[in-house]
N, C-alpha and C positions, 0 to 999 in steps of 0.2 A: 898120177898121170906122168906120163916119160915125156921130154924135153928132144929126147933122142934114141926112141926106139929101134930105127935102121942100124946106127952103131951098139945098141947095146946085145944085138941077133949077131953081131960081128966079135962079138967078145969084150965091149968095154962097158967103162961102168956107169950104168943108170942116175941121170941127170934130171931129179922130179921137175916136175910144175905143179905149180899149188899145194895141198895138204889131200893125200891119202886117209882114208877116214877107214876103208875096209876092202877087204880083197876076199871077190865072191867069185874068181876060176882057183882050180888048182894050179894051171901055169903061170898064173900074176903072184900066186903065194907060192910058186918053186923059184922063180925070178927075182924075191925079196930073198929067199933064205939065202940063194946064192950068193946074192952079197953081201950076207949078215946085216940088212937093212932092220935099226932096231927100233924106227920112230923117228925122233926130230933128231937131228946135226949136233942140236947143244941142247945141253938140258936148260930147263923156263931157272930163273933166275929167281931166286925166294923174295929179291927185293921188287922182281914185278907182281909180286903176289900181293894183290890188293882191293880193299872192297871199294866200290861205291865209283867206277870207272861206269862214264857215259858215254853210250856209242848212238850216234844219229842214223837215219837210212839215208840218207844222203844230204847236201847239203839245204835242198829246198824243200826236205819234206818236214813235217813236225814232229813225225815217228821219233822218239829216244826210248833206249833200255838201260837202266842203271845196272848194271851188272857185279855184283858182289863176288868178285870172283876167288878171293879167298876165302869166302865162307862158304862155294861152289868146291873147291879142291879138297876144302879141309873135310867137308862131308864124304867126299871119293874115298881119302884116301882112310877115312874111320871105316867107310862100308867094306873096304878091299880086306883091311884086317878082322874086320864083324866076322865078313863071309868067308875067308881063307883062313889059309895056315901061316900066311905072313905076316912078319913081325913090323911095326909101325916103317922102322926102316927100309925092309923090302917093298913095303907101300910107296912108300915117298918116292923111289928109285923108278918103279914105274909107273907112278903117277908122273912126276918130273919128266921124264924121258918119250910119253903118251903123244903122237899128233892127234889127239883130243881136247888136253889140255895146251898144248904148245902150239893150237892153232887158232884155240877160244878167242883171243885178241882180235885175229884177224881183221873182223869188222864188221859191220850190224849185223849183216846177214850170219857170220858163225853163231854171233851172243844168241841171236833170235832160233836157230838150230838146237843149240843145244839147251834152250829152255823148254824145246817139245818132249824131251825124254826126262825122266827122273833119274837120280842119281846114282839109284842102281843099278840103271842101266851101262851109265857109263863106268862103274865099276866095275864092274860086270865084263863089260867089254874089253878094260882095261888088263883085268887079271887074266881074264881066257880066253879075249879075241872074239875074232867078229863071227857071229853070229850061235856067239857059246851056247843059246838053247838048245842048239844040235848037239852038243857036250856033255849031255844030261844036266846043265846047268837050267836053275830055274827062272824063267823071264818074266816070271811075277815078281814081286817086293815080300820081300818075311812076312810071315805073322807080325805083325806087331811093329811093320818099318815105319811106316809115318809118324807113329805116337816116338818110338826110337831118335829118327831125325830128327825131330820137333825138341827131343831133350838133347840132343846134341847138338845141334844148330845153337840151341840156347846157351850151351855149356861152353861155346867156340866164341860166339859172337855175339848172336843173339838176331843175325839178321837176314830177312830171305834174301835167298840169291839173284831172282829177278825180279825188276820191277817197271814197267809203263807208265807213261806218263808223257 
């Protein structure tokens, strides 16, 4: 969402508000190319990369989601390279650089968002953008993805990614 759509029809440069998650016209995603818009400002920081981060729904509810959020990234960024031709590196770049991952923090309501999709959706989304099924990309999970994750998760860390309570 723009800050300052008036001035940016005028020539100047687009001022978000909140986290942009997917651009579903062609004129929202000719608007980003113009300005070489490549995801978040800075890239997420390896040292906030961490598991077992508690987010409440707000301060008088009892709702909390433990959120393993490195063991959330580290799975993306294994899937990006499973499913592409990118090399661990190339992964990490756009996973790092993602307002998918660089928004997750935000607050109950992102953690609780992005525990409705699997994780290769977000990788998915990651490597080829929003709404890559149109891509000939497949919006189902491999053959054989959960048993996959399940030994990868194990191999990372060992731990799921969300948990209630």
């Amino acid at each position: 969402m723009l800050a300052n759509p008036g001035a940016v029809r005028k020539g100047a440069s687009p001022q978000p508000i909140g986290q942009q998650l997917a651009l579903f016209t062609n004129k929202a995603a000719k608007l980003f190319n113009k300005y070489k818009s490549k995801g978040c400002k800075k890239t997420i920081e390896k040292k906030n990369i961490v598991d077992g981060i508690i987010f409440e729904e707000n301060g008088s509810s009892t709702n909390k989601i433990v959120f393993n959020f490195r063991s959330w990234v580290a799975v993306i960024i294994g899937l990006v390279v499973k499913c592409t031709e990118k090399s661990k590196q190339e992964a990490e770049e756009l996973v790092f650089h993602s307002p998918i991952i660089c928004g997750a923090l935000n607050n109950y309501m992102s953690v609780a968002l992005r525990s409705h999709e699997t994780e290769y959706h977000w990788a998915m989304a990651i490597a080829y953008g929003d709404r890559y099924w149109d891509k000939n990309i497949s919006a189902e999970e491999l053959h054989g993805y959960f048993e996959w994750e399940n030994e990868y998760r194990e191999k990372q860390s060992g731990k799921r990614v969300f948990r209630d309570y």
